[in-house]
N, C-alpha and C positions, 0 to 999 in steps of 0.2 A: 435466417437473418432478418426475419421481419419486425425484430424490433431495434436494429442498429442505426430506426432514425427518430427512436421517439426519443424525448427528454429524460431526466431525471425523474423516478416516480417525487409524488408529491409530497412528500415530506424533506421541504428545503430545510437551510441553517436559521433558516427567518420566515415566520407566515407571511405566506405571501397571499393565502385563499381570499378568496375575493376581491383584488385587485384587477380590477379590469383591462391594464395593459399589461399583466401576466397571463390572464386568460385567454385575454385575445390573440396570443400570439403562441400559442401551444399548440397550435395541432399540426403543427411541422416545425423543424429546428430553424426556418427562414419566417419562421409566422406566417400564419394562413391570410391573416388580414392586419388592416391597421389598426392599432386600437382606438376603440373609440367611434371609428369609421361606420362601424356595420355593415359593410360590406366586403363581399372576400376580394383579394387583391389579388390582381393576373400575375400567371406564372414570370419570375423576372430573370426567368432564363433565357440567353438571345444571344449569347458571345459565344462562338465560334474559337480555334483553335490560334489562328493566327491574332484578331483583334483580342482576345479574353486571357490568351497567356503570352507569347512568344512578344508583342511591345511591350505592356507594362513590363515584362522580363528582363527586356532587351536596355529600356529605359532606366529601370530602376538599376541595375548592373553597371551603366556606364556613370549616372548619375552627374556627380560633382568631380569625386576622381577624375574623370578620365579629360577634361580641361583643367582642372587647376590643380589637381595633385598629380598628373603623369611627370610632371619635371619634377616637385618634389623627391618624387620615390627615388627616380631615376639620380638625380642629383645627390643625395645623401647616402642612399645605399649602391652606386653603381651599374653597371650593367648585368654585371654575373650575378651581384645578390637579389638584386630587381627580378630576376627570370626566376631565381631559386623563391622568391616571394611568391612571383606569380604562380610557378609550378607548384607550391605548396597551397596556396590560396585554392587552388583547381583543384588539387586531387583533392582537398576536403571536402569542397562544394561539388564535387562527382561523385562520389563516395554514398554523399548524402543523396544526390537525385537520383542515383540505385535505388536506396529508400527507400524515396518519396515513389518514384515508378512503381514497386512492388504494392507499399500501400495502398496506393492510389489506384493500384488495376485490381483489388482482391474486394470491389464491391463499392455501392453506389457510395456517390462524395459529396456530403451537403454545404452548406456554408459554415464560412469558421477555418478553413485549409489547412494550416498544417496543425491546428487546435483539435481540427473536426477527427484528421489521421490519428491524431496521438491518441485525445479522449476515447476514440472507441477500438485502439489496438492496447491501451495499457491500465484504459478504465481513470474515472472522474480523477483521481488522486493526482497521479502523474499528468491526467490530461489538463487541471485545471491549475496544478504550477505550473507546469512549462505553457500551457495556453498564457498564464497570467505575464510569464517573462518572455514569450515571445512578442507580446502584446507592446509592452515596454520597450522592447527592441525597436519596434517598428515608430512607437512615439517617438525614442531620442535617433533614432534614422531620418523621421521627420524633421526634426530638431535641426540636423547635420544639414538636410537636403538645402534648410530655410536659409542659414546663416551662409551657408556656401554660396546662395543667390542673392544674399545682401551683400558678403564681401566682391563678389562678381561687378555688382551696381557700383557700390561706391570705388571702386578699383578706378572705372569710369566715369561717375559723375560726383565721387566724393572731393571735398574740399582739401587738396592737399599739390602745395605751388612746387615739391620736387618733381612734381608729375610730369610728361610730355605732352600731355592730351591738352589741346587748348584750355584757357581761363574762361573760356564764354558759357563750356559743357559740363562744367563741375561747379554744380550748386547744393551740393545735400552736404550740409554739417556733419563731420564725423564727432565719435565717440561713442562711449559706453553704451551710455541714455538712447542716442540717436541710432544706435546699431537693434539696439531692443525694441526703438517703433517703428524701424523699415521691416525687421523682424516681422512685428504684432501685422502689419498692411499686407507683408507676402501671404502670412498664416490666415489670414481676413479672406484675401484672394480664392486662396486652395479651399478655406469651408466656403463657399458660397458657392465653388463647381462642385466640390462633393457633396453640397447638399443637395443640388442638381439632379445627381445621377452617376450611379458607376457608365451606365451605357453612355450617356454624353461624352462621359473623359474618353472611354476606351475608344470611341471612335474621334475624336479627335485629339488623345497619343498617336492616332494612326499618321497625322496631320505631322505632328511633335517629332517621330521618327524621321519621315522622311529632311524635315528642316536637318537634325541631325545629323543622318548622311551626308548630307551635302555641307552638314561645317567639317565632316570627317575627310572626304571627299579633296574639301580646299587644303586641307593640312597636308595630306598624302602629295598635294601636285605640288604646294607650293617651293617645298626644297629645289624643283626641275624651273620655277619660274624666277627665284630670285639666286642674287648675289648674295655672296658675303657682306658681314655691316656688322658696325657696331654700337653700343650702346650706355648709357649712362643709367643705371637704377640708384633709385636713393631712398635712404629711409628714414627716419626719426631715432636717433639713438635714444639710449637712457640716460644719459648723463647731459643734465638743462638743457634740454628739449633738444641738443645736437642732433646735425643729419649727418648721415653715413651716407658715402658716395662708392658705389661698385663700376669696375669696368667689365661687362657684358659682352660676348662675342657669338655671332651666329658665324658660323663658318662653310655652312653647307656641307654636303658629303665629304668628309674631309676621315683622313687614317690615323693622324694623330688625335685630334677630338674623339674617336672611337679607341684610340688607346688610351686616352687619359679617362677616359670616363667608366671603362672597364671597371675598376676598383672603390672600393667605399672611400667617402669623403665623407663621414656626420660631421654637422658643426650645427651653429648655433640657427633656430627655427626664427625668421624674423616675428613672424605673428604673434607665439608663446614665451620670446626668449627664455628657452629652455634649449640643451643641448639634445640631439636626435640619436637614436638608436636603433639597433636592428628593430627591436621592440615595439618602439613608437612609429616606425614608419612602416611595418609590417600590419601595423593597425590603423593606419592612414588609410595605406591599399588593401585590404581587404574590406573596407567598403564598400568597394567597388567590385565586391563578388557577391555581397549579401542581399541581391535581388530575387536569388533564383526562387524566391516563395512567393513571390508578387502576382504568377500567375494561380498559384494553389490557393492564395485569397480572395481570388477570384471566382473560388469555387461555388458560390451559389446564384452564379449570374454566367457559368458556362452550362452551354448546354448537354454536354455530353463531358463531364470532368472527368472521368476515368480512361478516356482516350485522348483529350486536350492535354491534362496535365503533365504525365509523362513525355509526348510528342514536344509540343511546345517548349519546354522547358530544357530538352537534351540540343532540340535549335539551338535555343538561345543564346545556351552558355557554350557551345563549340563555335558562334557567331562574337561572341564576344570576348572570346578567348584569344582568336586571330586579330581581334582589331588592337587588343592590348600590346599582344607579341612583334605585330608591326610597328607600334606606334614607338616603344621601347626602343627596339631598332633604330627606329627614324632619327629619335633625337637623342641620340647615347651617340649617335655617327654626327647631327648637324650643327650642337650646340654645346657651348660651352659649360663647363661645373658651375660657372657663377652664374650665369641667367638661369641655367636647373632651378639654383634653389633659391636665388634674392628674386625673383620673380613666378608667383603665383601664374600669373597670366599670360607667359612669355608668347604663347599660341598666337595670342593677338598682335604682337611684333614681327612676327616671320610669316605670315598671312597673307594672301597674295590681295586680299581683300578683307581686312581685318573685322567688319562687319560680321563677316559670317562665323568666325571664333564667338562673337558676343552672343549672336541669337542662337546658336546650339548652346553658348554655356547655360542662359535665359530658360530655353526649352529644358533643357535634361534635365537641368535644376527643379525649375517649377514640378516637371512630370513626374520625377521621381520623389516631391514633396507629395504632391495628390494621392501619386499611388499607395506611398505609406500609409499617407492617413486612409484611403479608404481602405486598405487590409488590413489597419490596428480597428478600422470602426467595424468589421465583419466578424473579425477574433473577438471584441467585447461583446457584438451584436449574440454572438454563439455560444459564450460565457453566460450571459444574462439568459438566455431561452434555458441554460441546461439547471441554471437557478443553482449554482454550486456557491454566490457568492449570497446568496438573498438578497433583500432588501434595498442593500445598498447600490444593487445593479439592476434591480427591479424596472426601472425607467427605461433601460437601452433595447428592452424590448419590444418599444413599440416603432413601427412603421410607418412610410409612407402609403396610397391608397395604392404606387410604384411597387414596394416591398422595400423602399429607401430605407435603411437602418437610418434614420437619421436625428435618434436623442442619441447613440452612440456617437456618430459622426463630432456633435457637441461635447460630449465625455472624452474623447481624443483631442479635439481642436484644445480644449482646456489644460488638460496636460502638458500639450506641445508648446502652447504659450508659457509654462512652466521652464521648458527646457532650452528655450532661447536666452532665457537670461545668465543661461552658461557667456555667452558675448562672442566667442571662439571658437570654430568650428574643431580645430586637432584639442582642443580641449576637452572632448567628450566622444571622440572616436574611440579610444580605447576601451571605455564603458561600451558603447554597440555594438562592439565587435566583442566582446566577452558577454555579451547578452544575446547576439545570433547563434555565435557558437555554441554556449550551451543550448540552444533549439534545436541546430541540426545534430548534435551531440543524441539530444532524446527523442530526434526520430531515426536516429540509427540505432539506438535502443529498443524504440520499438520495434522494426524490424527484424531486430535481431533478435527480441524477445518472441515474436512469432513464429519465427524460423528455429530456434530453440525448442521451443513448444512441441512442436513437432504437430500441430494443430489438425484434422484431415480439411476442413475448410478453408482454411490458409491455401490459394491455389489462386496467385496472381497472375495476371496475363504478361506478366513483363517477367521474364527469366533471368536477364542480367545483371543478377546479383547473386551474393551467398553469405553467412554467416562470416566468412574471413572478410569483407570488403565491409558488411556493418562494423565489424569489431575497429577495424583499423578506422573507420569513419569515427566513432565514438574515441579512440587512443589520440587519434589526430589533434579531435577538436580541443579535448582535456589539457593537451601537453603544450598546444598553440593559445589555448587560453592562461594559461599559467608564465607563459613567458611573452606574454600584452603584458600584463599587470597581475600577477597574483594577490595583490590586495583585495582587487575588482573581483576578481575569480574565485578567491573564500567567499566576500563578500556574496556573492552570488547565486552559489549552492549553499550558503547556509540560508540566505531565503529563498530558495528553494526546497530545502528540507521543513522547513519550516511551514509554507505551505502546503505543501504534501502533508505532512502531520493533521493541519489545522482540518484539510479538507477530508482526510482518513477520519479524524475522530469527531466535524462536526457533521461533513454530506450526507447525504441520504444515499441511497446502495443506487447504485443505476440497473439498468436493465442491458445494457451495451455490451456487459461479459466482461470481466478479469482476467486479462492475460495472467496475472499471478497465482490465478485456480489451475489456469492451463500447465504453466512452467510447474507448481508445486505437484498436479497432478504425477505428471513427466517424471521428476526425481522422486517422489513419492512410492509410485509403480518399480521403477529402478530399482530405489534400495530395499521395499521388501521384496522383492526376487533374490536379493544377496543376501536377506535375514533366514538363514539355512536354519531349519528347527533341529536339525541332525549335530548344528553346533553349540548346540545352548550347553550351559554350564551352570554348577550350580550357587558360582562365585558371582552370577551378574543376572540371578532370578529376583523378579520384583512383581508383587500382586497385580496379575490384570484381573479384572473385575467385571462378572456381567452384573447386574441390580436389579433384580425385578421389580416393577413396582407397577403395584395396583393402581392407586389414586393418588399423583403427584401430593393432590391440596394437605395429605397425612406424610407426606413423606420424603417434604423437602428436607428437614433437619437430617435424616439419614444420608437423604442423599449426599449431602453438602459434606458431612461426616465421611462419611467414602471417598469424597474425591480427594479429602488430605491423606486417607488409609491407601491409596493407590501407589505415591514413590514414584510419580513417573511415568508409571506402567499406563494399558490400557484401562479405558473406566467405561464402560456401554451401558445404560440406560435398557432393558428391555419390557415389552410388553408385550401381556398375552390378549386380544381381540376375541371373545369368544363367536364363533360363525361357521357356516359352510361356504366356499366362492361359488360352489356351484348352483346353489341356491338363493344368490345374489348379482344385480344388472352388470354390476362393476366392482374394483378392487377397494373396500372401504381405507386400508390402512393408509395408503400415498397418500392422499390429501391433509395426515393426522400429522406426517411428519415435519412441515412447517409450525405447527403449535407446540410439538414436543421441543425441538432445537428452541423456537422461542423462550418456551420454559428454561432450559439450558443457559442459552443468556443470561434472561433475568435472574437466573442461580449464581451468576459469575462460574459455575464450574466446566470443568476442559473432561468434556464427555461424548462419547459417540450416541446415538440412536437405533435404536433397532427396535422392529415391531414386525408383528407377526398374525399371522388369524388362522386359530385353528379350534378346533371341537371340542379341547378341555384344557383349564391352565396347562398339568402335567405334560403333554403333548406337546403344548408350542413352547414350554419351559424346554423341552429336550431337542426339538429345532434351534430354537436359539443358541443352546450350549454348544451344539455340533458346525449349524453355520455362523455363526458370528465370528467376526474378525477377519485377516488373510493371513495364510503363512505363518510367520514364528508371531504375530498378532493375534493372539486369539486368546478366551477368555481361560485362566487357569482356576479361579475363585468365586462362587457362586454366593452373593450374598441376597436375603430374604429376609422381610420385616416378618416379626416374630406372630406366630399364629394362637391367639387370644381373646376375651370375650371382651375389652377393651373397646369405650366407644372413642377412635381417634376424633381427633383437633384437626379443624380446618388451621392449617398455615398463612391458606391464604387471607385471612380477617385479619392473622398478626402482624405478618411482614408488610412495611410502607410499601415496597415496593410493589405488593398486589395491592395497594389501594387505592381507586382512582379519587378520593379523595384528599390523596395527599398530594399525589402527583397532577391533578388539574383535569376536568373533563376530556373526555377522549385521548388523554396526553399516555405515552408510553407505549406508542407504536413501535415496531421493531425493523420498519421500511419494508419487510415482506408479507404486508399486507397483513399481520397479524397484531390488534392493539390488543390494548390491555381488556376492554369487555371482553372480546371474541376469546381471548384466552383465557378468559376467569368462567364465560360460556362453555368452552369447550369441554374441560373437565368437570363432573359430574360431582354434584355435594358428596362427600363423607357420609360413610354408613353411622346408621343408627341403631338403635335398639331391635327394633322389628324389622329394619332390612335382612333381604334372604344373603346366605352367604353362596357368593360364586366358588368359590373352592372349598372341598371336604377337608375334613381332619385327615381323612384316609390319600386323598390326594395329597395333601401337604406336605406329608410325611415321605408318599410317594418321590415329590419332587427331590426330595435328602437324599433318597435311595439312590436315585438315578445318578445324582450327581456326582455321589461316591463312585458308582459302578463305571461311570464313565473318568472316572480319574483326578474330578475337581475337588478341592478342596472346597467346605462350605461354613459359611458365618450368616449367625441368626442375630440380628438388631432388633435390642426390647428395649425401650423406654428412650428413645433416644430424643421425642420430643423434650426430655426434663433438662437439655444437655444445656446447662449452664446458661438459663434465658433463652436458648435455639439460637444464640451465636457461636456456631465451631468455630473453636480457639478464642472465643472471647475471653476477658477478664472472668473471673471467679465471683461468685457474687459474694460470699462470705465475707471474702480476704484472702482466705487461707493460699497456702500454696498449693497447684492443684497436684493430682496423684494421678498414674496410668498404674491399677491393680492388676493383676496376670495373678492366677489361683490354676498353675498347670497339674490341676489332680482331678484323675475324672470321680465328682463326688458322691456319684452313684454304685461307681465298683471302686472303693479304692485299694481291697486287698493287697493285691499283687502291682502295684501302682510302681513306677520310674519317673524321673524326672529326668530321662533323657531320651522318651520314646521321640517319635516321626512326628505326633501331633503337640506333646506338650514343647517340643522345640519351634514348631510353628506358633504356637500364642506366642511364645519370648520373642520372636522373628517379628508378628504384627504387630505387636507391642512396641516393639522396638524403631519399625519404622513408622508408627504414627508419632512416635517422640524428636525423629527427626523431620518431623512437620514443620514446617512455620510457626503455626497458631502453638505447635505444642512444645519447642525446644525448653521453654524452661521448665516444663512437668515436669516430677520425680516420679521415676520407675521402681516399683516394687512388688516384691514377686516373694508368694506367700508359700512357705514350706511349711504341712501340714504334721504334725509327728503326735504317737500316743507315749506322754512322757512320762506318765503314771505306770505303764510298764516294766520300770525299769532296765527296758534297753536301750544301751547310748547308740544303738545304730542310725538313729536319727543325723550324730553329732558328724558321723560319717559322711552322711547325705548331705549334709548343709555344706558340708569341706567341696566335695565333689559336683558339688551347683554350684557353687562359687569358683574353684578352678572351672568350669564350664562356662560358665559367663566371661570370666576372663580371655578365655580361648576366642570368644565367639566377643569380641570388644565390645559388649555389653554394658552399658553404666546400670546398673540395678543395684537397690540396697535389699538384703533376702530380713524376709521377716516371720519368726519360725512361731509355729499358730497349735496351741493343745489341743485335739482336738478330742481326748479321751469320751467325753460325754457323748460326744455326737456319735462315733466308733461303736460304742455299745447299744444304743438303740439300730444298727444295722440289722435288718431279719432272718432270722435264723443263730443270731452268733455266730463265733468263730469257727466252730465244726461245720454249720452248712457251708458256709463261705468257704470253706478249706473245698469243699465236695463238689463245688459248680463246677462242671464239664467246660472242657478247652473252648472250644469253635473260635480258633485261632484268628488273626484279621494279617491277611497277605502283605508284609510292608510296612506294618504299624509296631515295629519292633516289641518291646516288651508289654505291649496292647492285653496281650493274649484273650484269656476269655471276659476282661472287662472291661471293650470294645465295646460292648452293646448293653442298650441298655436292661436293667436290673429291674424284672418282672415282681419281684417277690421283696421290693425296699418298700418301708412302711412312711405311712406318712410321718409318724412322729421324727424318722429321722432326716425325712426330707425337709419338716419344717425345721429342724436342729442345725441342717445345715444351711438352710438360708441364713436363721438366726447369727450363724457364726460369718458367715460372711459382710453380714449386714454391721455384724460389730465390729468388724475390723475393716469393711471397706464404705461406711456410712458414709466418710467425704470425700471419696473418692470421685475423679470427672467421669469415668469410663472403667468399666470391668471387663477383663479379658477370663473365660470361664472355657472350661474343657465341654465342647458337647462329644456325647456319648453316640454312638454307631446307631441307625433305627432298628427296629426289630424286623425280622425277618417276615414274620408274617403280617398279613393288612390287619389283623382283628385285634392287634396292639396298639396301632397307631396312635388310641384315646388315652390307655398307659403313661406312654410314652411322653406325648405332649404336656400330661398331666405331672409328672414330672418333675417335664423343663420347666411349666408356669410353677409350681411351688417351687424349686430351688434356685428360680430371679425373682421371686413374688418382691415386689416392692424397690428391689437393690438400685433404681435409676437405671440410669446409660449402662448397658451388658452387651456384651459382644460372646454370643456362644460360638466357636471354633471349633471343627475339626480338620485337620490338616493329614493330606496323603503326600503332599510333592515335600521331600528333603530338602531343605532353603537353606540351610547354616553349611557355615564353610570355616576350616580351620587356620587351612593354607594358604598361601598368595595366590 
């Protein structure tokens, strides 16, 4: 795991190279130094378990809820559905610190906290949307925290004469205007401590806490020190500026006040007039649960985070759990439904000492504003270091000479100033609470995508969890987000999908690991263990394909041609290394295999790799054919570029895409360190004239032999660079419409010829499925029946009946096109009598094959060029030729024959596909 704390390798969404506060801050995900600075900056680890998680935790958890919204809740939803809030509010937020535990003990935790978790348990995509919407979370939490501590102020020193609070204490102008510059002075406040220093706040939250006790403290005694009383709240109606007059009761421990208050009361919210809901007030109070990440943002300022995080944080929220379930209690027993809800601030009424309601609500407030911002400014600070946004984030990673993220810090203060101008604090709880949610949502995803994984490194020190408790953590938050506001909650995952998207197809690869390599792995291994070869059938056979290839730069057209000839199937790239290992320091092939896949890319085709080093093509041709693939995966179709005195075409001159002059200087990297030079380097020019050749004729031939012997079926590609400009499935350059020609007569024996053996059903098979390509659906298929009609026998008229009901059968679109071929027939050697007289040597499988399986030693040239000729006339426009190859000769000393041949009967014909097929592919039945 030594690399789970560097960055993003260097190819961001945006050059960022030579930027000096991206340099400067790369050589750790907290920046080594300030930028700028030139010098390295001390470690700014120094927080401890209690100061670094368990108060901001504690703080940010009680927040603003737990003084001005505990009556709220309690008032509008009751006591029983208050508890059912709370208990639901908990188990989700436990659910998830299961999570956060596991992640957080399965290896070291930088900064960035629950950004740092996610990006390197789910990889940059997942990590850098949900970093990006956690990030946003914690801004409009800031937002909340701000506006909660402005209504708190003016509640006190606002200008409004229904009030009780003397006329001498209330000087600040309310309104809109005026709410958004006490707003802008709080927010002014909080950045100039967090520009400070996280260690300054943390250690005087410690200060913040204890004030808070002690306003918790006075609430808890005060029901034991006062009386009964009552009260007058008033408000400003809607209708010409009328005030609304409530009668308020505190009634102390009283049995009817706890009966009345038992049951839901929503009515009308004075702050929004809007009416309240389970909904809406279930989204009030769980604000007051969404701290429990405050100390995991903390994470690159604790010193030990993998044992802080978890410890501290399981405190906190069983610390704060109790003070809610009390406090519930307290006043659903002490006070009346109308001071619940017509009074925000009723704490400070029933107070034995009303001061101290003020300065706890002041403290929790402010600290739980700070704390936000300094966790959205470590989440951008950890975004910007991993460069997944570019340029535009570029800035937040420079430092103080502290390790103060502090252009971040300004990157958040600015947003949050954005979000005050909401004016209302339950005006935008619903939105935070459907933006934390889906965070803990996708760290119970990831967890659970690790524990899935089934990963052997995955091995956290925190056991108490399991995949049931992710899952339900994840169901909870979805179903609890959806019924806040499901507007908020499309809204939300659709940008979230969205930047997933953005960051999948613009980031650069990280180095961090793919949990989704992991999980595919996992069900990958699974299902071909269930791909039984025992049950293959011959109703759902599809060409898997090995491809030999010499020299990519000649033989991407082929390739590319292949991967639409596959259906699906498997498609493997293989190559032969010629070498001994034992005669070499190390394994040359590994290192080849990043520039092959490269190449793969840059093909757009969906192909495995496989490479091999051994002592002669033939050799590691029959390694390859025996191990490649796994299971019912494995290669049945052995295809080879055609063996000839032909000086190939470098590809790569043609295609822009190997140009680096199209695509920009060094431009056309593929993030694993392979650009475009090193891979137009790696592979070797295109032979030439005087180049030796690495494989014999006699070996070539060899390789056919083997392929057969071993069961594969084989196809020989000649001329496939002419293929229509070298765009498979491009337009036609003529016009014309294009053609897929099938010629199933083997044209070197065609005596004793069927058009319904083993192989010539395999060309109408391949044929057939390169038609239902893509590039190739509008081809027209045609398939040429050869007959001597000068004969005068209509057996022909027979045959055409019985190909045509055969196509029928086999739901074939073909038009059959019946071809004289009298002239060519006659210059065959020997005539008819020797031809009658050639010995059997039957071919095992290949139905009416018989003895013109192989090929015909004693066919003359004239009728070899007679038969190109006839092909050539009737398949001149055609895209691709599908052509019967004939069986090799049995002995090596043929091989030249032979091949001699195949080049005269494709001499010239373009794109040719020679075929012989052994595996039975057609099917008649369902």
């Amino acid at each position: 795991m030594s690399n789970e704390h560097s960055p993003l390798l260097t190819y961001g969404l945006f050059s960022v190279v030579g930027d000096p506060s991206v340099s400067g801050s790369e050589s750790g995900p907290q920046g080594a130094g300030a930028a700028g600075t030139g010098g390295p900056a001390p470690s700014p680890r120094s927080l401890n378990t209690f100061f670094g998680v368990i108060v901001p935790t504690v703080l940010s958890m009680f927040s603003i809820v737990l003084f001005l919204r505990t009556g709220f809740v309690v008032g509008h939803a009751g006591l029983f559905q208050a508890l059912i809030m709370l208990g639901v509010a908990y188990v989700i937020i436990s659910l998830t610190i299961l999570s956060i535990c596991a992640i957080s003990t399965n290896g070291a935790v930088q900064g960035g906290g629950a950004y740092f978790m996610i990006s390197r348990s789910l990889g940059p995509e997942f990590g850098g949307s949900i970093g990006l919407m956690f990030y946003l979370a914690n801004v409009c939490a800031c937002g909340v925290y701000v506006l909660g501590l402005v209504e708190a102020i003016l509640d006190i020193f606002g200008q409004d004469p229904a009030s009780s609070v003397p006329e001498g204490m209330r000087v600040l102008p309310q309104g809109y205007w005026y709410g958004v510059l006490y707003s802008s002075v709080v927010l002014l406040v909080c950045l100039l401590v967090c520009l400070v220093g996280a260690q300054i706040y943390s250690r005087a939250s410690f200060l913040i806490l204890l004030v808070v006790t002690l306003s918790l403290l006075s609430i808890y005694i005060s029901p034991l020190a006062l009386g009964p009383r009552d009260f007058l709240i008033s408000h400003q109606g809607g209708a010409a500026n009328s005030t609304v007059v409530y009668n308020a009761s505190y009634t102390g421990f009283n049995r009817t006040t706890l009966h009345n208050n038992l049951g839901p009361g929503y009515s009308l919210d004075y702050s929004t007039n809007t009416v309240m809901t389970f909904a809406t007030v279930f989204a009030v109070m769980f604000n007051g649960c969404t701290g429990i990440m405050a100390g995991a943002n903390m994470s690159g300022e604790l010193k030990n985070p993998s044992v802080s995080i978890p410890k501290g944080t399981i405190i906190a929220v069983v610390y704060t759990f109790f003070v809610y379930l009390f406090l519930f209690l307290l006043i659903s027993s002490t006070c009346d439904r109308v001071l619940l809800i017509q009074d925000y601030g009723f704490f400070r009424r029933i107070n034995v000492w009303p001061p101290f309601v003020v300065i706890g609500v002041y403290c929790t407030s402010l600290s739980a504003a700070m704390s936000s911002l300094i966790g959205a400014s470590r989440i951008l600070h950890a975004l910007a270091l991993d460069q997944l946004f570019g340029m535009p984030l570029a800035p937040a990673t420079i430092t103080s000479s502290s390790g103060n993220p502090w252009v971040s810090v300004l990157y958040t203060w600015a947003l949050v100033q954005c979000v005050v101008f909401a004016g209302q604090l339950n005006s935008i709880t619903s939105l935070v609470t459907v933006f934390y949610l889906l965070a803990y949502a996708a760290v119970d995803l990831a967890c659970l995508a690790l524990e899935w994984a089934s990963a052997p490194n995955f091995r956290p020190t925190f056991q108490f969890f399991s995949w049931h408790s992710c899952l339900l953590g994840i169901l909870g938050c979805v179903v609890m987000m959806f019924v806040i506001n499901p507007v908020y909650s499309s809204a939300s995952i659709a940008l979230l999908l969205l930047l997933l998207l953005f960051i999948h197809y613009r980031a650069p690869t990280s180095s961090w690991g793919y949990i989704s390599q992991a999980l595919i792995f996992h069900q990958v291994r699974k299902y071909l263990l269930m791909l039984d070869v025992r049950k293959e059938h011959v109703k759902f056979w599809r060409p898997q394909v090995l491809l030999m290839v010499a020299n990519p730069r000649s033989s991407c057209q082929l390739i590319t041609f292949v991967n639409q000839l596959k259906k699906g199937g498997l498609f493997v790239l293989g190559h032969v290394q010629l070498g001994d290992l034992d005669t070499l320091p190390s394994d040359p092939i590994q290192p080849q295999y990043n520039f092959w896949l490269s190449l793969v890319d840059k093909l757009g085709v969906k192909a495995f790799v496989d490479l091999t080093l051994s002592s002669s093509v033939r050799q590691g041709t029959q390694h390859l054919l025996r191990i490649t693939g796994l299971g019912g995966m494995k290669p049945n179709t052995l295809v080879l570029g055609f063996y000839d005195n032909c000086v190939p075409e470098d590809y790569f001159l043609q295609d822009p895409a190997f140009c680096e002059g199209v695509c920009g200087p060094g431009s056309g990297g593929d993030n694993f360190g392979v650009d475009l030079p090193s891979l137009q380097a790696h592979f070797p020019p295109v032979r030439t004239v005087e180049s030796p050749r690495w494989l014999s004729p006699d070996e070539y031939v060899g390789i056919i032999s083997d392929a057969i012997k071993m069961g594969k079926n084989v196809c020989l590609g000649r001329y496939f660079f002419q293929l229509e400009g070298g765009a498979v499935g491009g337009a036609p350059q003529t016009g014309e419409e294009r053609t897929i020609d099938v010629w199933p007569l083997n044209l070197l024996r065609p005596e004793n010829s069927g058009y319904v053996d083993v192989c010539s059903l395999f060309l109408l098979q391949m044929a057939c499925v390169l038609n239902m390509a893509s590039g190739w659906r509008r081809a027209r298929l045609r398939i040429f029946l050869c007959v001597e009609a000068e004969s005068g026998d209509q057996g022909w008229v027979a045959k055409e009946e019985t190909l045509r009901e055969l196509l029928g059968k086999l739901r074939i679109r073909a038009s059959i096109k019946i071809v004289a071929w009298d002239a060519v027939a006659r210059l065959q050697a020997g005539g008819p009598e020797r031809r009658a007289a050639t010995p059997g040597g039957g071919d095992v499988g290949e139905g009416e094959l018989g003895g013109w399986a192989r090929a015909a030693p004693g066919v003359s040239e004239e009728f070899l060029a007679a038969a190109n000729a006839l092909v050539m006339e009737h398949s001149a426009l055609a895209a691709v030729r599908f052509l019967y190859l004939p069986r090799p000769p049995a002995g090596s000393g043929q091989s030249q024959r032979y091949l001699a041949q195949l080049e005269a009967i494709t001499r010239d014909l373009g794109p040719t596909l020679l075929i012989h097929g052994q595996t039975p592919v057609t099917c008649t039945e369902l």
